[in-house]
N, C-alpha and C positions, 0 to 999 in steps of 0.2 A: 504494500500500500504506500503511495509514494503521500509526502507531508509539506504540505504546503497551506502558511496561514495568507488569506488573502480577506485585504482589505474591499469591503463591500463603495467605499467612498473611491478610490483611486484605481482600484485592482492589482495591487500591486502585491507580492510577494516575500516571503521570506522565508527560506531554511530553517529548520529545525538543527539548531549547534549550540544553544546556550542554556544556561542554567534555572531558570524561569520554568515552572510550567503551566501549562494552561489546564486546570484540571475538569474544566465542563469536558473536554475529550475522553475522560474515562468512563464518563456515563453512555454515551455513544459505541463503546467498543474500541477506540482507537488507542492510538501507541500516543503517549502523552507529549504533549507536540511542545517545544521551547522555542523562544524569541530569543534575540541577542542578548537581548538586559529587562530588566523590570521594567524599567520606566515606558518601552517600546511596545506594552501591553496594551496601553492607552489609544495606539494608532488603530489597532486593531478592532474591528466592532464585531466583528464575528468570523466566525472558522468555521472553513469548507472543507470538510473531508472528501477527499476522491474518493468518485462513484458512493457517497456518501451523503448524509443530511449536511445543511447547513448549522451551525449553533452558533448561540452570541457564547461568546470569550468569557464576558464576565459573568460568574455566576450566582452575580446578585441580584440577576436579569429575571425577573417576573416570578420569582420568590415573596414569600410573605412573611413580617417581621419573626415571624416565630420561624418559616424556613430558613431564613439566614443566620438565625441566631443557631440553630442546631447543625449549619452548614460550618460555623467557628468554629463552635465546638469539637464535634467529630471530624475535622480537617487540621485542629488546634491553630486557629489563626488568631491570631492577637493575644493570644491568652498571657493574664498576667500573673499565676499563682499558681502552685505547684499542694497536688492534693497525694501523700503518700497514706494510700487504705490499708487495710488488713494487721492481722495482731500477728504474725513474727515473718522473717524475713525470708520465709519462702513461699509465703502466699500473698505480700504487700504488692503493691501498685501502685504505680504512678499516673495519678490522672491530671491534666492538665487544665485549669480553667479558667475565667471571666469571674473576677472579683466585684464586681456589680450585678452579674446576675445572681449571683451567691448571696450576697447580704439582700437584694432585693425578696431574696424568695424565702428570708428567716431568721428572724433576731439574734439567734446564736452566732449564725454566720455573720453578720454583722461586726459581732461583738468580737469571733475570734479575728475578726479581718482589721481591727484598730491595731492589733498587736503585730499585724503585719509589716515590718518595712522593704525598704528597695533592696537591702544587702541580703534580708534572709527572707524570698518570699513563700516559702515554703510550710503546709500544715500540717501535723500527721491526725490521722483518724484512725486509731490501729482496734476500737471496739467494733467495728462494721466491716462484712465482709465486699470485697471491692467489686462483686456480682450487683449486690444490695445498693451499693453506693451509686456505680453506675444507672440505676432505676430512678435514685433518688437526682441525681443530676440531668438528666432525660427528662426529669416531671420539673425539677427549674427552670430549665429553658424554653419548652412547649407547650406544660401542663396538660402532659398525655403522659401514658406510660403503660408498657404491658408488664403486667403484676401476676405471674401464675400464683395458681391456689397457693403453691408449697413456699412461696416467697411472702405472701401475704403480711404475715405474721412480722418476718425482717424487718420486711419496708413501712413498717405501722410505726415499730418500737423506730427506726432511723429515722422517721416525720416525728413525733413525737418528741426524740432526741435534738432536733433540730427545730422544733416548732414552724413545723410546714403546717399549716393547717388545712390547707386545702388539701394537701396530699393526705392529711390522717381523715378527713373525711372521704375522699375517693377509698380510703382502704377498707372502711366501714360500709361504703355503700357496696364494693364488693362482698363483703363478707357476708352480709344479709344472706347474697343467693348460696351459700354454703352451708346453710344448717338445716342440718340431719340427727337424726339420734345421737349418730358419734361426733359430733362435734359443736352440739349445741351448748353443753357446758362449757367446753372451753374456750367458746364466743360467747359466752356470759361474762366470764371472766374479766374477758377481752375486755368486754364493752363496760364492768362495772371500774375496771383500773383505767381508762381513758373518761371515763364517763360520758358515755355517749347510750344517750337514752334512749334514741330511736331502735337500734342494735340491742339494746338491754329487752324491752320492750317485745321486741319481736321473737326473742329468746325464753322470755318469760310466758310468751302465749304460746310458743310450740313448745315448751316442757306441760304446760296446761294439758295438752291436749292428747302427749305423747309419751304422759310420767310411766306410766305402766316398763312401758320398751327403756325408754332413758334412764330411768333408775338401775337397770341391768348393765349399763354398760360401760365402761373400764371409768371413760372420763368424768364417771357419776362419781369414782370414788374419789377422784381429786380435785372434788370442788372445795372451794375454802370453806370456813363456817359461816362469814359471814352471808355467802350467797344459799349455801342449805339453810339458813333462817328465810332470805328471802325465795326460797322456795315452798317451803312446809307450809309456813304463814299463808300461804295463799289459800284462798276459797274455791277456786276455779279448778282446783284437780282432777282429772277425771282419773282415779283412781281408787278401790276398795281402803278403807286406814289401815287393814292390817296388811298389805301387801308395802303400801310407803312405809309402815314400820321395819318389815323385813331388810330393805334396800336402806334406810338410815341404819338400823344395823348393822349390815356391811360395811356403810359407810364410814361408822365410828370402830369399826374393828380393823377397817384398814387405817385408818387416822392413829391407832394403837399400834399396830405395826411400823408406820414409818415414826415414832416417835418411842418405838425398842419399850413400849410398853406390855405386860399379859394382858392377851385379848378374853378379860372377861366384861360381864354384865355392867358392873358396877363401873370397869372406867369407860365401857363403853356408854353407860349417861355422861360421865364427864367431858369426855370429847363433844358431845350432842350439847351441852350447855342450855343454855337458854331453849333452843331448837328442841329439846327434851317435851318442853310443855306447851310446843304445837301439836302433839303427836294426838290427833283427838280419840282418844283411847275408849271416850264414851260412843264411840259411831263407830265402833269396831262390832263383827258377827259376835253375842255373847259367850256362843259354845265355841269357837276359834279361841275367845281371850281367855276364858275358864281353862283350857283343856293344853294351851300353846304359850299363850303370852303369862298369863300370869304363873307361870312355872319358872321365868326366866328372871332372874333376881335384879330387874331392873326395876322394878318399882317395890316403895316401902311395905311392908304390912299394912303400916294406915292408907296409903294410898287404895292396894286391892282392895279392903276390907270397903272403902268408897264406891269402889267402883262395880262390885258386887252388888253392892245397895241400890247403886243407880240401877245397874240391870234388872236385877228382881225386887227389888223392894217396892212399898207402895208409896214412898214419900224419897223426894232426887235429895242427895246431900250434894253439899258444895264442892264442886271439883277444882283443884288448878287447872284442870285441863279442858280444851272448849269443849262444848258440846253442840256444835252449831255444825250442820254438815255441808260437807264439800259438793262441788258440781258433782261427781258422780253418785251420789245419794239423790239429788235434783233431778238428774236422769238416766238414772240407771236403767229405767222400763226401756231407752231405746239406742242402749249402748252394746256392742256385741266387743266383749274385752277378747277374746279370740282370736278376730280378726283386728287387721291393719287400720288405723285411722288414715282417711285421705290424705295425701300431702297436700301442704300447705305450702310449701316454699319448696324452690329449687333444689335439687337435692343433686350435693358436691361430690365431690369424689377423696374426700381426706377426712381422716379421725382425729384421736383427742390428742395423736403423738405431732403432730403440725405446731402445735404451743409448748 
């Protein structure tokens, strides 16, 4: 292919011999074509490739601020700051960047960028992996970014670390179409440590809906306490109480286990704490509690002796515990606990081990 840049004003020509390149010719297919010098870039208004398209030279040429701005970046033109990612020195990188659009897109980077000077203008980032980081630089310059499910997680906690805000809500409005059994708790989580309500919210009415199956499954056991309270508390269960007792069970017996405690009754109330006395033990089946629960040295003497009265006596004594029942007492007549509840939301492809 013979290289020749010709001026569309004079038609005049020139050799490809010099150190310059014109790089609109890479998108084309072509051999990167050089002028004399820089400055003879200027002359040029566009390049004709043999038996080829025409293109303009410069490829600032009908770009939109946000394509030139990602056209600096991944070409590293102008760039005035030196970004070294990753935590040890066989997985670091060096990215190169725009000190304006950095502090533009997040107070920290602001903040780190006053400490900047001419002689050292280099920052390191060695908490983020330089995958993660590249996402996170991609979404300052565009405000686009593709976020697989498996990175999700990275690039929340690296917006957040960096107070992007707009990028920690893109991460959330992803994550919404990811909750499923297995990872609705630990987009509870997610959502109650960023505090983002919408996220919380939506996680809270598909454990509503879904407690039966969610209770069973791994990331049910590493919920904090403070969200199993906001779970129990709730009205909306659609679940039998002694079945959610079963699964708080678990869940204070694996809470006993990662903290090398013996898994019995007694500290498994202590782990359960306060969440102890959502457990509405009076809207449990009587011959299940008689025959199952109260054999299990979770509750006082005086407790059972109460809660026996409730059931068969003819006058209620006063319980700690509510007695008020949950959505699935409200409609149990047309709930088939057997089968599957509809989904309600998109359902992802990742579990509890993603966080």
């Amino acid at each position: 292919m013979g290289s020749i840049l010709r001026c569309h004003r004079c038609q005049q020509t020139c050799p490809s011999c010099s150190r310059f390149t014109i790089t609109a010719l890479r998108s084309f297919g072509g051999t990167p074509w050089k002028t004399h010098n820089r400055n003879s870039v200027a002359a040029f208004d566009y390049v004709e490739l043999e038996n080829g398209p025409t293109v303009c030279a410069d490829w600032r040429r009908n770009k939109t601020l946000e394509e030139r701005h990602l056209y600096m970046f991944h070409n590293q033109i102008c760039c005035d700051v030196s970004l070294i990612v990753g935590e040890n020195t066989n997985t670091t990188e060096r990215i190169d960047a725009h000190s304006f659009i950095l502090a533009s897109g997040g107070s920290v980077f602001e903040k780190i960028l006053t400490e900047v000077t001419q002689q050292n203008t280099t920052i390191n980032i060695p908490d983020i992996k330089p995958k993660i980081f590249r996402i996170v630089l991609e979404y300052l310059y565009s405000e686009k970014a593709e976020i697989a499910p498996n990175t999700i997680s990275a690039v929340l906690n690296a917006a957040k670390k960096f107070k992007i805000y707009k990028l920690i809500d893109e991460c959330f409005s992803l994550l919404q179409g990811y909750i499923n059994d297995d990872s609705v708790c630990a987009l509870l989580e997610q959502a109650v440590r960023f505090q983002n309500e919408r996220l919380m919210g939506k996680c809270l009415r598909y454990i509503d809906k879904e407690t039966a199956s969610v209770i069973k499954t791994k990331s049910f056991k590493q919920v904090s306490l403070e969200n199993i309270l906001k779970i129990v508390s709730r009205d909306s269960l659609i679940i039998r109480e002694d079945d959610l007792f079963d699964g708080l069970l678990e869940w204070a017996y694996a809470k006993c286990q990662t903290l090398s405690q013996p898994k019995t009754p007694q500290n498994a109330r202590k782990m359960l704490g306060e969440a102890f006395y959502y457990i509405r033990f009076p809207m449990m089946n009587p011959q299940n509690f008689t025959n199952k629960i109260a054999n299990i040295s979770m509750l006082t003497d005086s407790e059972k002796i109460d809660l026996f009265r409730y059931f068969y006596g003819s006058e209620k004594p006063n319980l700690p515990f509510l007695d008020r029942p949950r959505q699935w007492n409200k409609r149990a007549s047309g709930i088939l606990f057997n089968k599957p509840h509809p989904d309600i939301f998109t359902q992802g492809n990742f579990g509890s081990n993603m966080f």
